[in-house]
C-alpha positions as CSV (number, residue, x, y, z in Angstrom):
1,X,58.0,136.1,65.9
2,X,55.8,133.7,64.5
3,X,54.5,130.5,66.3
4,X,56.2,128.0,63.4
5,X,59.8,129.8,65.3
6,X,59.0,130.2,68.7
7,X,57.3,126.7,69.5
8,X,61.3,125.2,69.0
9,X,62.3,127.6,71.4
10,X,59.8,126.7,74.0
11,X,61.1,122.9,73.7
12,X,64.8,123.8,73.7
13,X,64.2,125.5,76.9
14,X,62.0,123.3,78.3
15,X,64.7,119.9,77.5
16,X,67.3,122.1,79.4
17,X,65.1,122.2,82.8
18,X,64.6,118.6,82.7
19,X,68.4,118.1,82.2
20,X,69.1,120.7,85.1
21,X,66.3,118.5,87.3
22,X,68.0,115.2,86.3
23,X,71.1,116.6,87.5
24,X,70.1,117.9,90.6
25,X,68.3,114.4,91.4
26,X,72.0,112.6,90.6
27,X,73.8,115.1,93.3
28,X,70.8,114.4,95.9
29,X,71.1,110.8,95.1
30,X,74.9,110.8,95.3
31,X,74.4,113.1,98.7
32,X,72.8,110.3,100.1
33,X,74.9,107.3,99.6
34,X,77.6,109.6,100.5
35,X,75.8,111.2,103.6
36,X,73.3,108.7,105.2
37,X,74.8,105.3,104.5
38,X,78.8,106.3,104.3
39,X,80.3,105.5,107.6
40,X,82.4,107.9,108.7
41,X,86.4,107.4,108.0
42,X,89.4,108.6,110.5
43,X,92.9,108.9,110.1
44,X,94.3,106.8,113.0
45,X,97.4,107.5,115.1
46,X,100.7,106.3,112.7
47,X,103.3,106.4,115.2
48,X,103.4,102.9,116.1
49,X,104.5,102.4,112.3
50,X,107.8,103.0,110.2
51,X,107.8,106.4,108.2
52,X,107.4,105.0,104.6
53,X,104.3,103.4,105.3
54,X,103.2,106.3,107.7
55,X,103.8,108.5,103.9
56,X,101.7,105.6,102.3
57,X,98.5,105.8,104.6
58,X,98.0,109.9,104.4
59,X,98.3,109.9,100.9
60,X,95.9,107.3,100.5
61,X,93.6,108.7,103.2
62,X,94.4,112.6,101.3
63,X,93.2,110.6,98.1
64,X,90.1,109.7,99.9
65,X,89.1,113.0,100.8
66,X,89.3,115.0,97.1
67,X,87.4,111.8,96.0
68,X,84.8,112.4,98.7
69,X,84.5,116.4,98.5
70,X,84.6,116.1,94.6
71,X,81.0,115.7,94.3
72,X,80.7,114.1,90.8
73,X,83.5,111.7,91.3
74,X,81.5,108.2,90.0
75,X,80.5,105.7,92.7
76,X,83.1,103.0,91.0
77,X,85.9,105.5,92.0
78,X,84.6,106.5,95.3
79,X,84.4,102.5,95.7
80,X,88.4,102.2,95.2
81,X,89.4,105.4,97.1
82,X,87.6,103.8,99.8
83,X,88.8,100.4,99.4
84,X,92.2,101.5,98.5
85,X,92.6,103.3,102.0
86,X,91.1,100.4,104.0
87,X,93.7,97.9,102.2
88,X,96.8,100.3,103.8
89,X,95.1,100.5,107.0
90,X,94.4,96.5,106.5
91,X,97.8,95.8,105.8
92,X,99.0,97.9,109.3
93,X,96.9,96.0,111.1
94,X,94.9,99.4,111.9
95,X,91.4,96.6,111.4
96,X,89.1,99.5,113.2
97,X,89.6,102.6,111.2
98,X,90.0,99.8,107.9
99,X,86.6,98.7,109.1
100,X,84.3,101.1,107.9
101,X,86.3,102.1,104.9
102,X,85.3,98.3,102.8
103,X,81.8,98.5,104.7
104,X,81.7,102.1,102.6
105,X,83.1,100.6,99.7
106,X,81.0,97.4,99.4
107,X,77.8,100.4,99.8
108,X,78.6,102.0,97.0
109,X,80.2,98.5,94.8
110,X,78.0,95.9,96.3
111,X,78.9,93.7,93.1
112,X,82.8,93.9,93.7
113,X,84.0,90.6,95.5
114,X,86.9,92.7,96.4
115,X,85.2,94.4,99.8
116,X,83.2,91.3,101.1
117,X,86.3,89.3,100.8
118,X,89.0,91.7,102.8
119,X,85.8,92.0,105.2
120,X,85.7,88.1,106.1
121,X,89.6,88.6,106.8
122,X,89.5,91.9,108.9
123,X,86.8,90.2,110.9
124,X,88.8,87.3,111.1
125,X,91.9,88.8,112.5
126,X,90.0,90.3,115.5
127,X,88.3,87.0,116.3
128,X,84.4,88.1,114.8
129,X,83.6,84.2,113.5
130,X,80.1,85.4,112.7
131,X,80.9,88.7,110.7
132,X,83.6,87.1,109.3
133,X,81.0,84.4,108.1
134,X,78.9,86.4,106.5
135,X,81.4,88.5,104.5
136,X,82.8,85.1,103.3
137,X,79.6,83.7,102.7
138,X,78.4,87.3,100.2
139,X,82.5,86.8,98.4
140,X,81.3,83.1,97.7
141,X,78.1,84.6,96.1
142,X,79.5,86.5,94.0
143,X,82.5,84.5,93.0
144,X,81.1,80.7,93.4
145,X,84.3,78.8,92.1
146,X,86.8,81.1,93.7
147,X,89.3,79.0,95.6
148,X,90.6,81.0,98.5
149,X,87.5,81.9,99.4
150,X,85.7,78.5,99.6
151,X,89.0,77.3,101.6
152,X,88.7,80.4,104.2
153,X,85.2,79.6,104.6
154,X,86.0,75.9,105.4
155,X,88.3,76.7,108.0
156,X,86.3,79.2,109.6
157,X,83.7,76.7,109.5
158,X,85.8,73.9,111.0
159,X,86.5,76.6,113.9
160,X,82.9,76.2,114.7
161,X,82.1,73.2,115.1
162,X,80.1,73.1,111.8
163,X,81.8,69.8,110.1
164,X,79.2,69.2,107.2
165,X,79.2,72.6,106.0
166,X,83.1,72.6,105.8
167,X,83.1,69.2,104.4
168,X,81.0,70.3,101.1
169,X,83.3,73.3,101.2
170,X,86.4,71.5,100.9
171,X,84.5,68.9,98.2
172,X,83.5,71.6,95.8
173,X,87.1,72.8,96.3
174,X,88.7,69.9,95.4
175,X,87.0,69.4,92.6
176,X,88.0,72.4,91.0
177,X,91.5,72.1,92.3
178,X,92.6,68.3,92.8
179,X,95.6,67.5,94.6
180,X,95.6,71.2,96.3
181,X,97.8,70.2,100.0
182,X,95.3,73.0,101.8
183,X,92.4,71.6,100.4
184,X,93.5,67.7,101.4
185,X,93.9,69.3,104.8
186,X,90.6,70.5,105.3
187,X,89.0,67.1,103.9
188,X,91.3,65.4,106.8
189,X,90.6,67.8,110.0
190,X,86.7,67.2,108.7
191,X,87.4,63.8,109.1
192,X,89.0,63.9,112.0
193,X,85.8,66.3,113.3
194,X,83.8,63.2,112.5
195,X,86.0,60.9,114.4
196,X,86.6,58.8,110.7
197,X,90.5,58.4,111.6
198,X,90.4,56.3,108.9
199,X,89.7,58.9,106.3
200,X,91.7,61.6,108.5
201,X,95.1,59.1,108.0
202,X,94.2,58.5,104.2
203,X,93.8,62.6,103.8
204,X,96.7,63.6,106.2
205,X,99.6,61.4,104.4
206,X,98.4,61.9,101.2
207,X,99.1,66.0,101.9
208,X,102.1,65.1,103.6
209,X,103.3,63.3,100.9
210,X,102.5,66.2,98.6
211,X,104.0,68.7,101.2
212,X,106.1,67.2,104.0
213,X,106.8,70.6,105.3
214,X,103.5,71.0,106.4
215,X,104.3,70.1,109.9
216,X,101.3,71.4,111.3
217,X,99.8,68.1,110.1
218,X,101.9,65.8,112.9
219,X,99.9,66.4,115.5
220,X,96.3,65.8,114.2
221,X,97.8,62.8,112.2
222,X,99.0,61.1,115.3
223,X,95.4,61.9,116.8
224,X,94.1,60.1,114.0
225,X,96.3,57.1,114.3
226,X,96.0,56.8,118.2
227,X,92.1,56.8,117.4
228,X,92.7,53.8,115.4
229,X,94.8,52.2,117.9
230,X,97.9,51.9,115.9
231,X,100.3,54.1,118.4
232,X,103.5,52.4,116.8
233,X,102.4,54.8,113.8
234,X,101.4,57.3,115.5
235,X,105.0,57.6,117.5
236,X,106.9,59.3,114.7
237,X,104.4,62.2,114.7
238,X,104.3,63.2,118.4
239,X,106.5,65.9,118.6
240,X,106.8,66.7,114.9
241,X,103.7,69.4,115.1
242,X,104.7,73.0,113.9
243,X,102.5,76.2,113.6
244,X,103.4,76.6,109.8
245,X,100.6,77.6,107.3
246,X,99.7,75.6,104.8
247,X,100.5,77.3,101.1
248,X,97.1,78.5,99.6
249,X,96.9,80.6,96.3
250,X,95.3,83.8,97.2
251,X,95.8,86.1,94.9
252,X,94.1,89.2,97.1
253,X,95.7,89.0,100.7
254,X,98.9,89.1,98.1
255,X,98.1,92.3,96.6
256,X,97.7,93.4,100.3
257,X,100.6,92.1,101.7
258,X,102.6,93.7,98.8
259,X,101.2,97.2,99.2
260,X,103.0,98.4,102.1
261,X,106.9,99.9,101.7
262,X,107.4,97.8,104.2
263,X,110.7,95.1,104.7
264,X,107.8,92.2,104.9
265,X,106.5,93.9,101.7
266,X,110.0,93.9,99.9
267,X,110.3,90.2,101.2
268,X,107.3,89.1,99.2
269,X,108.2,91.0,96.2
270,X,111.6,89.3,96.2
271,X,110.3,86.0,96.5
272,X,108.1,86.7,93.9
273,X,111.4,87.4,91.7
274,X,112.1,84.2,92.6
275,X,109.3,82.4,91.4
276,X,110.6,83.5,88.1
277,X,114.1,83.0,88.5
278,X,114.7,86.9,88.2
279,X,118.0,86.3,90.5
280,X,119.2,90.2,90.0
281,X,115.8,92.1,90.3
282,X,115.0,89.4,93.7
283,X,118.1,90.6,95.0
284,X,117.4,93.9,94.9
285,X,114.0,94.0,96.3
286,X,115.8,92.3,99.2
287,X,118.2,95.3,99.6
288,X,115.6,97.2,99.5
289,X,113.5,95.2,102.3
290,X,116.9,95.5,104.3
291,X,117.6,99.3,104.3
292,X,113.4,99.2,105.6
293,X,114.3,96.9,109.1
294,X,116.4,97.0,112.5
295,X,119.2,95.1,112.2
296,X,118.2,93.3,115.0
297,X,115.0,92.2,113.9
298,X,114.2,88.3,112.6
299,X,112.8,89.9,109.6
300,X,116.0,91.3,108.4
301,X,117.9,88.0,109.3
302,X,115.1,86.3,107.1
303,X,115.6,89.2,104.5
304,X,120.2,89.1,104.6
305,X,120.0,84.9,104.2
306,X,117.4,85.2,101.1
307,X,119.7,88.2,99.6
308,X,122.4,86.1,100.0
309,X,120.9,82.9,98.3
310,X,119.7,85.5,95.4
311,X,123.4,86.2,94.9
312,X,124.3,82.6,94.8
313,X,122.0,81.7,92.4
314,X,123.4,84.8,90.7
315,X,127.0,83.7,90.7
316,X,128.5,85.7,93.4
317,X,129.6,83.3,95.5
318,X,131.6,85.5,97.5
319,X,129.2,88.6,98.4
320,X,126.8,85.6,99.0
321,X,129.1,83.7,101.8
322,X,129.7,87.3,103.4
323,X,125.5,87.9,103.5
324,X,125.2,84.4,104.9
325,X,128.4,85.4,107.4
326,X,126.5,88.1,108.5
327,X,123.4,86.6,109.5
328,X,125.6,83.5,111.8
329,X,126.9,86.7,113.5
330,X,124.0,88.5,114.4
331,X,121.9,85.4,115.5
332,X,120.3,85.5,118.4
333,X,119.9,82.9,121.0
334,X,117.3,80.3,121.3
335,X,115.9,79.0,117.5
336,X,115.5,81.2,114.5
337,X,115.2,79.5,111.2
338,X,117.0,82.6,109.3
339,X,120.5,81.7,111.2
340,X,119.5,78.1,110.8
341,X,119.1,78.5,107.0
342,X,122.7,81.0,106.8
343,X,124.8,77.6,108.7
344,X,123.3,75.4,106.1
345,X,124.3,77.8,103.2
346,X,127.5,78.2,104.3
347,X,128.5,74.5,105.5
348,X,126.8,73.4,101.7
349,X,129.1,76.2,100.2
350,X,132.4,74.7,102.4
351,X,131.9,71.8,101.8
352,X,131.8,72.3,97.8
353,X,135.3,74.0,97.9
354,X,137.3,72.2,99.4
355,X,136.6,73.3,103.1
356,X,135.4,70.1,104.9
357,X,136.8,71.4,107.7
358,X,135.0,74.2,108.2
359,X,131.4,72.9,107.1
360,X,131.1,70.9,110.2
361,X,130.5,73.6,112.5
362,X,127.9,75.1,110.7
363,X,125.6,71.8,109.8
364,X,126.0,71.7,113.5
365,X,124.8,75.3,113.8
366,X,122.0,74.6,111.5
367,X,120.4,72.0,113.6
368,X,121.5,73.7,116.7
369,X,118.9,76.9,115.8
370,X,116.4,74.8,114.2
371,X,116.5,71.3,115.4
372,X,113.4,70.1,113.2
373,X,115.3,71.2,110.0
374,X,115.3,68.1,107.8
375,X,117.5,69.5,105.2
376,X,120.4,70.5,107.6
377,X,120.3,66.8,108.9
378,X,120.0,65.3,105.9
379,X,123.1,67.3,104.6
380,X,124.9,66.2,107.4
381,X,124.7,62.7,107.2
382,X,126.0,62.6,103.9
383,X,129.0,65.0,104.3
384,X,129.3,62.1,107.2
385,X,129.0,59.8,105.3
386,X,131.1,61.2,102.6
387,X,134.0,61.5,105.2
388,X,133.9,58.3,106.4
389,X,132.5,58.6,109.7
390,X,129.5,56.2,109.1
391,X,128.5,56.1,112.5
392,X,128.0,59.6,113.0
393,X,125.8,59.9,109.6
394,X,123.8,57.0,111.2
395,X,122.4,59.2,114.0
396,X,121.5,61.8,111.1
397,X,119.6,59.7,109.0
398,X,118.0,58.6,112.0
399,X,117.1,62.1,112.9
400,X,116.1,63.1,109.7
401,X,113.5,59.5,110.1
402,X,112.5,60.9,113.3
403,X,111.1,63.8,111.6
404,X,109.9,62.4,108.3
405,X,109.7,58.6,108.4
406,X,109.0,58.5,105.0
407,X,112.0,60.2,103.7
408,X,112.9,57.8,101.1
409,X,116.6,59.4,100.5
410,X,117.4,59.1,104.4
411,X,116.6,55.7,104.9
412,X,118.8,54.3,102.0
413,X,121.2,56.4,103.3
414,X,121.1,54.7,106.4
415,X,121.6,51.4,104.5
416,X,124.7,52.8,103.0
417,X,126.3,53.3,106.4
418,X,125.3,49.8,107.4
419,X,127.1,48.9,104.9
420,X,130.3,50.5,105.1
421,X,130.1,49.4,108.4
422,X,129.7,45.8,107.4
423,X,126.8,45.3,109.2
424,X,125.4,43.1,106.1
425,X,122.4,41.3,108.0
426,X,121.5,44.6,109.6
427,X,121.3,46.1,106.3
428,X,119.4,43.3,104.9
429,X,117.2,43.4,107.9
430,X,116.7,47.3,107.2
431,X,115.6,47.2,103.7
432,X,113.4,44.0,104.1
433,X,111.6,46.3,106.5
434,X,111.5,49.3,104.7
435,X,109.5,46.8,101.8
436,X,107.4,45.8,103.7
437,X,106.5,49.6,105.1
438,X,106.4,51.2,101.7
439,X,105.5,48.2,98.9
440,X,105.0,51.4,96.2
441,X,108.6,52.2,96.4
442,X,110.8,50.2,94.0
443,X,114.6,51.9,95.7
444,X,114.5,49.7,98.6
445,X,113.6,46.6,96.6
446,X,116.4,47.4,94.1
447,X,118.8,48.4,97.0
448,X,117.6,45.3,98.9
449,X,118.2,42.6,95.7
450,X,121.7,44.4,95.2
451,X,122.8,43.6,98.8
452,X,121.6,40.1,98.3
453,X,123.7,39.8,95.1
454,X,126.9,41.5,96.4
455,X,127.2,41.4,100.1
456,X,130.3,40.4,101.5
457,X,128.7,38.1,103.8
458,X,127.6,35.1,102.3
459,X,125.2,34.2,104.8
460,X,123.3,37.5,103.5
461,X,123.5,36.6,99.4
462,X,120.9,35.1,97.8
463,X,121.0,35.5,94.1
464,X,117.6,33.6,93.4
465,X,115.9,36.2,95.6
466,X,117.6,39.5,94.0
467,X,116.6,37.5,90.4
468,X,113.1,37.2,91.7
469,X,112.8,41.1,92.9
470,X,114.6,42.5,89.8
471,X,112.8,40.4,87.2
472,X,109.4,41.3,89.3
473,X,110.2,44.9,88.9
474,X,111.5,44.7,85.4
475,X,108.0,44.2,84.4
476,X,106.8,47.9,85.1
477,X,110.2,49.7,84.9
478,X,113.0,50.3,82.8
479,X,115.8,52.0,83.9
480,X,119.4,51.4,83.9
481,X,119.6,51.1,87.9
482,X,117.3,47.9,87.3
483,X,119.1,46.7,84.8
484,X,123.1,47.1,86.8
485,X,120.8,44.9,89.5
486,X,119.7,42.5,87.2
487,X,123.7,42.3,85.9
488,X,124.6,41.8,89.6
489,X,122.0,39.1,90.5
490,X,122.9,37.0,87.3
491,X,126.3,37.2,88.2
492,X,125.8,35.9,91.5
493,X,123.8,33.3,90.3
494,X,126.7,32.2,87.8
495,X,125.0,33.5,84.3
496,X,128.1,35.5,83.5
497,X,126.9,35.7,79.6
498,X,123.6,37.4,80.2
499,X,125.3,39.9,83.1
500,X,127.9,40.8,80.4
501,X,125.1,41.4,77.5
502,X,122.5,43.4,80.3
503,X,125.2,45.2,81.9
504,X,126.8,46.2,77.9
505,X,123.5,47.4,77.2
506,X,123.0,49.6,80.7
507,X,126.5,51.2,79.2
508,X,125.0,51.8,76.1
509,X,122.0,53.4,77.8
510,X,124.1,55.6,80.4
511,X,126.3,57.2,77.5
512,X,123.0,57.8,75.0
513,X,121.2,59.6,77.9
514,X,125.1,61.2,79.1
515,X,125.0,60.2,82.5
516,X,128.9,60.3,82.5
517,X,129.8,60.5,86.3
518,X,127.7,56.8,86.3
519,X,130.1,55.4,83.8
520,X,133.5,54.2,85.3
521,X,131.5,52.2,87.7
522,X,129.1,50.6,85.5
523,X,132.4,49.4,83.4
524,X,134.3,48.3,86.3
525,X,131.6,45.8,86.6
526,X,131.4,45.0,83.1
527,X,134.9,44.3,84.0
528,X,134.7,42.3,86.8
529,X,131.9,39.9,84.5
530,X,134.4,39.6,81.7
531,X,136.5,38.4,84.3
532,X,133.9,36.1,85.7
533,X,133.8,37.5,89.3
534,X,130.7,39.0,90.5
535,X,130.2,42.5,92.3
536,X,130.8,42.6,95.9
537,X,129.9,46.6,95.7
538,X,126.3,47.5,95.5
539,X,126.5,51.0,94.8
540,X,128.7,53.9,94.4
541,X,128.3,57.1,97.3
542,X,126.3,58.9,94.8
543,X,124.3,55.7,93.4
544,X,121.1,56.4,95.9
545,X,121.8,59.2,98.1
546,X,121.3,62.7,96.3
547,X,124.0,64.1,97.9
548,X,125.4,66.2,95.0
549,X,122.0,68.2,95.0
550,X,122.2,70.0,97.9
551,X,123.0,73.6,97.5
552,X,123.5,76.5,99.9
553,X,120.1,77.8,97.6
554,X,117.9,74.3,97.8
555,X,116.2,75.5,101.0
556,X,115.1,78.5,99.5
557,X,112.9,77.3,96.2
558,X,110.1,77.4,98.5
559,X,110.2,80.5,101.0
560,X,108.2,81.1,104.0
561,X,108.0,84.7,104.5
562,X,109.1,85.5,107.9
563,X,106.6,88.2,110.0
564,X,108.7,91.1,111.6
């Protein structure tokens, strides 16, 4: 063989040592990220937990184990099978055995936010502040701007005692989300850390106002308004305090909560369903969630009233009264917000076919298991109302005040009773107040010039004042509620010719934009001007309370997943 043809021969061998070397260095490499610095995983005991999910965590933890023994399975895969069983054992609160499992894959993935992140939660849930710290703080590294994150890390801040490091926290998130109610939050209880009550009220209201049923707000909001002294404000809040979390976007603990075949898992799903308005497929998942949980559990209450609200929404009205039914029966004693939310459904759904009589019972039943339910009161003061029973509606309004005094629907339904009860000055009295509270609400200045152009009581009209509120108001809004007021104040007054023409043109207006149900009393007046008598009735039953709204479904736009 001559040296021109062997020399290739020589190379080719040689290349394929070096690749045989390479590869053996790879498996030693691998052997000891896998060996040395992989913690040790264990399959905990399952019998605490319901079969499907028992199915879910060996299969994950099986999965595990041919990713582990299959030496050349890539560190990015070994990452997830790691991860992946973690999250189950996460998500059945098994934090130990989860433990090492994210600390494995954050070894082998140190640039995936994914394992820092459930990290800061699992040390969170078993009370390790300073682990969960520093998990946060290396999620926050890698993901500056993400949301949830900065938020957890403020509150876990807050928890410590460390005010200025929560406070730029909560800044840098409200800058990239404005207006967020958990992000308001934090920038009040760091106020109210600081002692600046001042700040804390400004923060507080303004996420109340954004969210009033974040009632775990009350309590530090009436701290901050004793702190300034002003304990007539602080009053409404004392009491109000409820351990309800505040609604963060978290993306993550989602796609943990929903991995589990679990009734709480279903739950989510559904609710996800509808987000979307996906009425058929949100039943379903709740069927599903159902045929997962004791029938005795709060969770499949919670699970029955939001299948039968999906079938409401869906147009089975009467599958959707006997879900609802269902839960009333099996509710327990003591408070539970599912058998609250099934009365309400079914005295909305009475009551909106013709059985008054019925409905009753069940608004009462409502408030009975959940006395703090604004809705359920709020309901019931207008079916009250409604049936002419003005005095009882009175003590709903004022319930509904007592838990939200800045419900703007409840206190002019409280001026509607006063009315039908005649109790003009009262009323006046009522409204003038409610100005004065709330200047940034234009309803109580239009219901307060209407009952000074049309109350019975001529003691309590004065058509120069409504003139003077209307026309003040006319100059930033146009609406035809302002303009029947303005009709009803020039009437008073005497100026039957410009009533007539305003109140034509608030006719014209009502039928262009179709609001049809306004129109018979908006020409009765028109009527009554052409005849030269003014209005003696300020509104109609429907002119300021919403009252037609209310659905056995409005609850449940915004669900608050119950915990089994």
């Amino acid at each position: 063989m001559s040296l021109t043809m062997a020399f290739p021969s020589r190379l080719s061998g040689l290349s394929c040592l070096l690749g045989v070397l390479m590869s053996v260095a790879a498996m030693l490499t691998a052997g000891c990220s896998r060996g040395r610095d992989m913690r040790p995983v264990t399959l905990p005991d399952l019998s605490r937990i319901d079969a499907p999910v028992q199915a879910q965590v060996r299969a994950r933890y099986d999965t595990l184990k041919q990713a582990i023994e299959n030496r050349s399975t890539p560190a990015a895969e070994l990452a997830d099978a790691y991860g992946g069983y973690g999250l189950v054992l996460q998500a059945s609160e098994f934090f130990e055995a989860a433990e090492p499992c994210h600390l494995n894959a954050q070894t082998l993935a140190p640039d995936d936010v994914r394992w820092p992140y459930y990290l800061g939660h699992l040390y969170k849930s078993q009370g390790a502040t300073d682990k969960s710290e520093v998990a946060f703080k290396r999620a926050l590294e890698l993901q500056p701007n993400d949301l949830a994150t900065l938020v957890w890390l403020g509150r876990l801040n807050l928890d410590q005692g460390k005010a200025d490091a929560a406070e730029s926290l909560f800044q840098k998130a409200n800058g990239l989300a404005p207006r967020t109610v958990s992000v308001i939050a934090g920038l009040g209880q760091v106020a109210i850390a600081k002692r600046d009550y001042a700040a804390t009220v400004t923060y507080l209201e303004d996420a109340l106002q954004l969210d009033p049923e974040a009632e775990s707000l009350h309590a530090p909001l009436a701290a901050a308004y004793r702190g300034l002294g002003q304990l007539d404000k602080a009053q409404p809040h004392i009491g109000q305090w409820r351990n309800r979390d505040l609604p963060l976007s978290d993306p993550r603990l989602e796609e943990m909560d929903l991995l589990l075949e679990s009734g709480l898992s279903y739950e989510l799903r559904g609710i996800r369903a509808f987000e979307v308005k996906q009425w058929t497929t949100a039943a379903e998942f709740f069927r599903r969630g159902l045929a997962l949980t004791k029938p005795n559990a709060p969770l499949h209450r919670s699970l029955q009233h939001k299948l039968g609200t999906a079938l409401y929404l869906n147009g089975d009205l009467k599958e959707a009264e006997r879900q609802f039914q269902a839960v009333v029966d099996a509710g327990p004693d003591g408070i539970d917000e599912a058998t609250a939310k099934a009365n309400y459904s079914l005295a909305v759904l009475m009551a909106s076919d013709g059985r008054a009589d019925k409905a009753l019972p069940h608004f009462e039943g409502a408030i009975r298991y959940q006395p703090n339910y604004i809705e359920a009161h709020l309901a019931m003061a207008d079916f009250l109302r409604r049936r002419k029973s003005p005095e009882a509606a009175l003590a709903q309004y004022r319930a509904t005040l007592a838990l939200n005094p800045r419900h703007t629907i409840a206190r002019l339904g409280y001026a509607m009773c006063l009315v039908d009860l005649k109790r003009y000055r009262e009323t006046r009295e009522w409204l003038d107040e409610a100005v004065k509270q709330f200047p940034d609400r234009p309803e109580y200045k239009i219901a307060l010039a209407r009952v000074l152009s049309t109350s019975a009581d001529e003691h309590v009209r004065d058509a120069q004042r409504a003139l003077d509120i209307a026309q003040e108001l006319f100059k930033g809004q146009r609406t035809t509620a302002l303009g029947e007021t303005i009709a009803m104040a020039l009437a008073e007054y005497g100026d039957y010719a410009q009533a007539i023409a305003i109140q034509r043109d608030v006719v014209a207006a009502a039928m262009r934009s179709r609001l049809t149900a306004q129109l018979p009393r908006m020409r009765q007046n028109l009527a009554l001007y052409e005849r030269h008598q003014p209005s003696r009735t300020p509104w109609s039953e429907d002119d300021l309370v919403l009252g037609p709204s209310a659905s056995p479904a409005a609850p449940e736009q915004s669900f608050s997943p119950s915990k089994p």
